[in-house]
DRENDO-1510 file (C-alpha; in Angstrom, 1 decimal, always signed):
<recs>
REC; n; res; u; v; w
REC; 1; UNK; +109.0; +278.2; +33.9 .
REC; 2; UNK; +105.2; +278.7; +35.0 .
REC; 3; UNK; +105.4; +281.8; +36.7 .
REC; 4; UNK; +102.6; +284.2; +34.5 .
REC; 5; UNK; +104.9; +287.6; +34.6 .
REC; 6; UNK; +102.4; +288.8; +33.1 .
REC; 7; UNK; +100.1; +288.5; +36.1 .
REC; 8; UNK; +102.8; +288.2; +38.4 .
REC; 9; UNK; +103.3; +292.1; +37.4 .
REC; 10; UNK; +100.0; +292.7; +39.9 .
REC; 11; UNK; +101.1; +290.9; +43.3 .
REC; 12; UNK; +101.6; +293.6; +45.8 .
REC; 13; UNK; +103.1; +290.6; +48.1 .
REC; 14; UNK; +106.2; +292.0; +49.6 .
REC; 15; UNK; +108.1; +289.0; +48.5 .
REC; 16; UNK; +107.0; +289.2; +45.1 .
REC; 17; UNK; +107.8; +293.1; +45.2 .
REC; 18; UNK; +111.5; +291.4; +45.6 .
REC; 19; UNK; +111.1; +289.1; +42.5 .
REC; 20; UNK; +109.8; +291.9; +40.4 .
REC; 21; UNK; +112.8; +294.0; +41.2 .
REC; 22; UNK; +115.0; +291.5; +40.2 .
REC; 23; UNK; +113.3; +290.7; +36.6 .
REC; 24; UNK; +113.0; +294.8; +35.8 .
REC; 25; UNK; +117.1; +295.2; +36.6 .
REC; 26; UNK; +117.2; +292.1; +34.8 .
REC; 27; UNK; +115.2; +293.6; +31.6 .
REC; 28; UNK; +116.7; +297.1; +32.2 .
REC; 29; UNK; +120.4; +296.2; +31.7 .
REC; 30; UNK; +119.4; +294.6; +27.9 .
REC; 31; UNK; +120.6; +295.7; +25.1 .
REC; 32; UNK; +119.1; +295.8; +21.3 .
REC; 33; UNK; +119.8; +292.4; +20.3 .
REC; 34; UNK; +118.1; +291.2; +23.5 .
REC; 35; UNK; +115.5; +293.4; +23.4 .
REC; 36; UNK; +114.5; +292.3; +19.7 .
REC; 37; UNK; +114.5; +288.4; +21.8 .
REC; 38; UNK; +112.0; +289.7; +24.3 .
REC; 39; UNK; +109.6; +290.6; +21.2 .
REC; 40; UNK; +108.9; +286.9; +20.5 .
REC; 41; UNK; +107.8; +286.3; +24.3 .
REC; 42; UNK; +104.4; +285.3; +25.4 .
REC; 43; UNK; +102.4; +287.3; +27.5 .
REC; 44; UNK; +103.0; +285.3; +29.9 .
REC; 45; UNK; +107.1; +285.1; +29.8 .
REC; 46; UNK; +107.1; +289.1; +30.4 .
REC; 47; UNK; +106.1; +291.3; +32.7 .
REC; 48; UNK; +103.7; +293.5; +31.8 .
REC; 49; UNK; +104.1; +297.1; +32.4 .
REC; 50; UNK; +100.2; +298.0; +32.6 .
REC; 51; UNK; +100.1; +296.1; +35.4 .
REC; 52; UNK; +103.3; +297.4; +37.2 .
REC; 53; UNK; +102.1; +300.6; +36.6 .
REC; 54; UNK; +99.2; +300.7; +38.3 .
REC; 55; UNK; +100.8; +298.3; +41.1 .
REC; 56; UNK; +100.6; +300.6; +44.6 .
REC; 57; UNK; +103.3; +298.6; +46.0 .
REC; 58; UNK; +105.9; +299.4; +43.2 .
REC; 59; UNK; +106.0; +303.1; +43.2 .
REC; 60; UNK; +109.7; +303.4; +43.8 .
REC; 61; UNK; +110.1; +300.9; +41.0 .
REC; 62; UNK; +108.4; +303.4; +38.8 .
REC; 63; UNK; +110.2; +305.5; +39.9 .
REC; 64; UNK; +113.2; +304.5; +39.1 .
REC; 65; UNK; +112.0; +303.2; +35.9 .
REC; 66; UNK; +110.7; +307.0; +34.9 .
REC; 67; UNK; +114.6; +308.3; +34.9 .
REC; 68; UNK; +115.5; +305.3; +33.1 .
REC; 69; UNK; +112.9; +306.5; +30.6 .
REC; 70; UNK; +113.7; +310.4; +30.6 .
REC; 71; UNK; +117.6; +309.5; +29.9 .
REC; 72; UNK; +116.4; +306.9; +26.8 .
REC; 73; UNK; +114.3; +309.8; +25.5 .
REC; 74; UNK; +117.2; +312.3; +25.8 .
REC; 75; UNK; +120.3; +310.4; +24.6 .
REC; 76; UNK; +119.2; +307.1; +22.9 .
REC; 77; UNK; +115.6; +307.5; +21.9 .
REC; 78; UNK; +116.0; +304.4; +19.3 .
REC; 79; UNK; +115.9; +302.0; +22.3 .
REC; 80; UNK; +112.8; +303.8; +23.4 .
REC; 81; UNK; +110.8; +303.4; +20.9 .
REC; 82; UNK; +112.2; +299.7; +20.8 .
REC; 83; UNK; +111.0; +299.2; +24.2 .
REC; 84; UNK; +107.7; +301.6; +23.3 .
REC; 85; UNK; +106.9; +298.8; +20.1 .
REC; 86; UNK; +107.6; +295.5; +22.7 .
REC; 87; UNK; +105.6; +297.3; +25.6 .
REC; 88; UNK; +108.4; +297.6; +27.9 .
REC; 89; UNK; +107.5; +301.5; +28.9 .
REC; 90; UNK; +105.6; +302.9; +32.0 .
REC; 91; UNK; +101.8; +302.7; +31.3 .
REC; 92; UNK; +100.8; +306.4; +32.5 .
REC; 93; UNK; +97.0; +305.1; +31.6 .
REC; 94; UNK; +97.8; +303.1; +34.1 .
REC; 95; UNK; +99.5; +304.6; +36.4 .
REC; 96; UNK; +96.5; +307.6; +36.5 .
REC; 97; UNK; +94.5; +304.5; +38.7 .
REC; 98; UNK; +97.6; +304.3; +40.9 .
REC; 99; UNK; +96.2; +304.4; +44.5 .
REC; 100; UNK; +99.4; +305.5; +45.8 .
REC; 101; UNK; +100.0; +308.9; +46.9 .
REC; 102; UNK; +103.2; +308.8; +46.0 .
REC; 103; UNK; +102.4; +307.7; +42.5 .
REC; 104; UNK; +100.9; +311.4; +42.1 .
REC; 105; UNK; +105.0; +312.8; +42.4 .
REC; 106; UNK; +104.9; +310.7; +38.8 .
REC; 107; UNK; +102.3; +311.9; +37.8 .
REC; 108; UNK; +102.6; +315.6; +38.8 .
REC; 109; UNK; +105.9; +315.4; +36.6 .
REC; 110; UNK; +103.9; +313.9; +33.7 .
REC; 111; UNK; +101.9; +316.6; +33.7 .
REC; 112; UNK; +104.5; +319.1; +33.8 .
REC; 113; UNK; +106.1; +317.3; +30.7 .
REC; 114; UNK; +102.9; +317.0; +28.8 .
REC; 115; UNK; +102.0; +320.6; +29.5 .
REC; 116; UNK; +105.7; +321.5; +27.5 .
REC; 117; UNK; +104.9; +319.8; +24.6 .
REC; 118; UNK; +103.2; +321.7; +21.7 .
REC; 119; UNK; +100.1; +320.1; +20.7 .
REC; 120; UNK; +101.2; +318.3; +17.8 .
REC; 121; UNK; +104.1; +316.3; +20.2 .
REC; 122; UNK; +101.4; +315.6; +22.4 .
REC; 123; UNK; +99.3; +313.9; +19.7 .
REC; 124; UNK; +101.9; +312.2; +18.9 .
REC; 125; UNK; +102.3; +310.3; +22.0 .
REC; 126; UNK; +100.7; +306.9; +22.0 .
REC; 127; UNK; +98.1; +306.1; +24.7 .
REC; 128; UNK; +100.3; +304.6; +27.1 .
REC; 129; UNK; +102.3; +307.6; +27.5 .
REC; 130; UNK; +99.3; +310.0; +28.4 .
REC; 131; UNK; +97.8; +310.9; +31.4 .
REC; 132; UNK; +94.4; +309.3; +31.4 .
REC; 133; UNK; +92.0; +311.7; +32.0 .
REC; 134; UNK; +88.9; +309.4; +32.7 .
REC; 135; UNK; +91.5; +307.2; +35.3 .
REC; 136; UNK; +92.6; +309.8; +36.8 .
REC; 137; UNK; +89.5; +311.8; +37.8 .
REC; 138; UNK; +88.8; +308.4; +39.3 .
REC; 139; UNK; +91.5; +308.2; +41.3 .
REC; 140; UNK; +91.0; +309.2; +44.9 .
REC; 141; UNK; +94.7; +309.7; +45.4 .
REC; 142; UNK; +94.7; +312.5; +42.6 .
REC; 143; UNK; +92.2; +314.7; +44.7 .
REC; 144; UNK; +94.9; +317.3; +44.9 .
REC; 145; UNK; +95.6; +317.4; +41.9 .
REC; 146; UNK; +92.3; +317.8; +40.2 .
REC; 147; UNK; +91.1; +320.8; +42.5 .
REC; 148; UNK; +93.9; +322.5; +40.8 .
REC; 149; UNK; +92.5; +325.6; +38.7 .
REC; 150; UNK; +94.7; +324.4; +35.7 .
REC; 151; UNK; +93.0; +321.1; +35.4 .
REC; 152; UNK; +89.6; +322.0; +35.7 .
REC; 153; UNK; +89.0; +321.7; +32.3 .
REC; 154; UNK; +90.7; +318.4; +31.5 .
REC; 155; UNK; +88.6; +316.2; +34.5 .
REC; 156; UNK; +86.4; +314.3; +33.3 .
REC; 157; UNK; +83.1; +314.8; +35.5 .
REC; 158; UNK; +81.4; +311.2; +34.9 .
REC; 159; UNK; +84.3; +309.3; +35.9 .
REC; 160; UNK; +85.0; +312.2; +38.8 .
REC; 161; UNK; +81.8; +311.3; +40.0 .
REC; 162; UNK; +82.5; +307.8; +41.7 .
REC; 163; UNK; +85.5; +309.3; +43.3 .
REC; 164; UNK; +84.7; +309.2; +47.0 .
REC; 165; UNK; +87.1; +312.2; +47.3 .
REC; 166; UNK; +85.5; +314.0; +45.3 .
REC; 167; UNK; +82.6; +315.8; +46.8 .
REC; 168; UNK; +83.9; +319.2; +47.0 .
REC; 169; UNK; +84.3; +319.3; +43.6 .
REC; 170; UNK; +81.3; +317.7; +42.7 .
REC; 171; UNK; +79.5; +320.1; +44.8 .
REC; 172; UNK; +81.2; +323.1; +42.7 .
REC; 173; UNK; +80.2; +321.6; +39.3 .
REC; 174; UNK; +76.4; +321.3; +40.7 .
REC; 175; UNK; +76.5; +324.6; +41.0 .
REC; 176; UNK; +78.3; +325.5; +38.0 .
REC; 177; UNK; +76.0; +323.6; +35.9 .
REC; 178; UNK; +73.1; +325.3; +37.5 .
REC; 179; UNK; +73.7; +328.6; +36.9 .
REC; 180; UNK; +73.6; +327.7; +33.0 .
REC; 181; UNK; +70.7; +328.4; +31.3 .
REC; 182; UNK; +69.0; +325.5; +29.7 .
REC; 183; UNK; +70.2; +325.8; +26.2 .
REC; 184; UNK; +74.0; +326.6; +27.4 .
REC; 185; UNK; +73.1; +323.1; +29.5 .
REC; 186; UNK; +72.4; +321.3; +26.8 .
REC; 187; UNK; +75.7; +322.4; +24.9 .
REC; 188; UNK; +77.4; +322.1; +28.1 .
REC; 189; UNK; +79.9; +319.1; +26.9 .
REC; 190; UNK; +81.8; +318.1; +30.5 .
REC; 191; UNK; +78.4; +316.9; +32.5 .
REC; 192; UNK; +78.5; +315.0; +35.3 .
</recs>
């Protein structure tokens, strides 16, 4: 076939919304022996969950796709990690540069789950299945989120500093910073 799923994984087209529906059921219902097929693929024969993941018209795809994961990780956690190793897991990189509002339910719920883990489970997750920091205080549609108290610590103020949202809490690091003295400034690690 020459459709790039791959690529195809990006098209916020309502139509192709409809296509990528189909493929993810399609991919959803496999089993192991299947699954082990879908390893061979070329990047362009699969879709590419990076991609869907930060897709703003595909939210409720996620969505859905999120429970799927939940219930793998709870009673069949060997075909997670067999769709982990063949990429075939939300990308909550990713999905941190979601501009969907509704993409920040996910990620609110993500943070709730990584904030249960002790800190060796955390560092045990792979990259793809982190919050990502840098995205995310990027992310105009995570405003809310990172003028929580509780996150203060983990934004990252460089990367906060091109979101147009963000100029309350620019404002309030300014400050912060320049009540330090200037050797506590020059320690100071989270600059914008």
């Amino acid at each position: 076939h020459n459709i790039d799923w791959g690529y195809f994984s990006k098209n916020t087209n309502p139509n192709a919304i409809l296509l990528l529906e189909e493929e993810i059921d399609r991919e959803m219902k496999w089993d192991m022996r299947q699954l082990d097929s879908h390893a061979d693929l070329e990047s362009d024969e699969k879709l590419n969950w990076g991609f869907l993941s930060s897709n703003p018209k595909v939210v409720h795809i996620l969505e859905k796709k999120w429970k799927e994961e939940k219930r793998l990780m709870r009673d069949n956690i060997d075909k997670y990690n067999r769709l982990k190793e063949y990429d075939m897991i939300l990308s909550w990189k990713y999905l941190s540069i979601n501009p969907e509002p509704d993409a920040m339910k996910l990620i609110k719920e993500k943070l709730k789950q990584e904030s249960e883990l002790s800190v060796e489970d955390y560092n045990m997750l792979d990259e793809c299945e982190k919050i990502d920091w840098k995205l995310l205080s990027s992310n105009p549609a995570a405003i809310k989120i990172l003028s929580l108290p509780e996150y203060k610590d983990k934004i990252v103020y460089n990367y906060l500093s091109k979101n147009p949202e963000a100029i309350k809490l620019i404002k309030q690091k300014i400050i912060e910073e320049g009540l330090l003295s200037d050797k506590a400034y020059k320690e100071f690690k989270n600059k914008i």
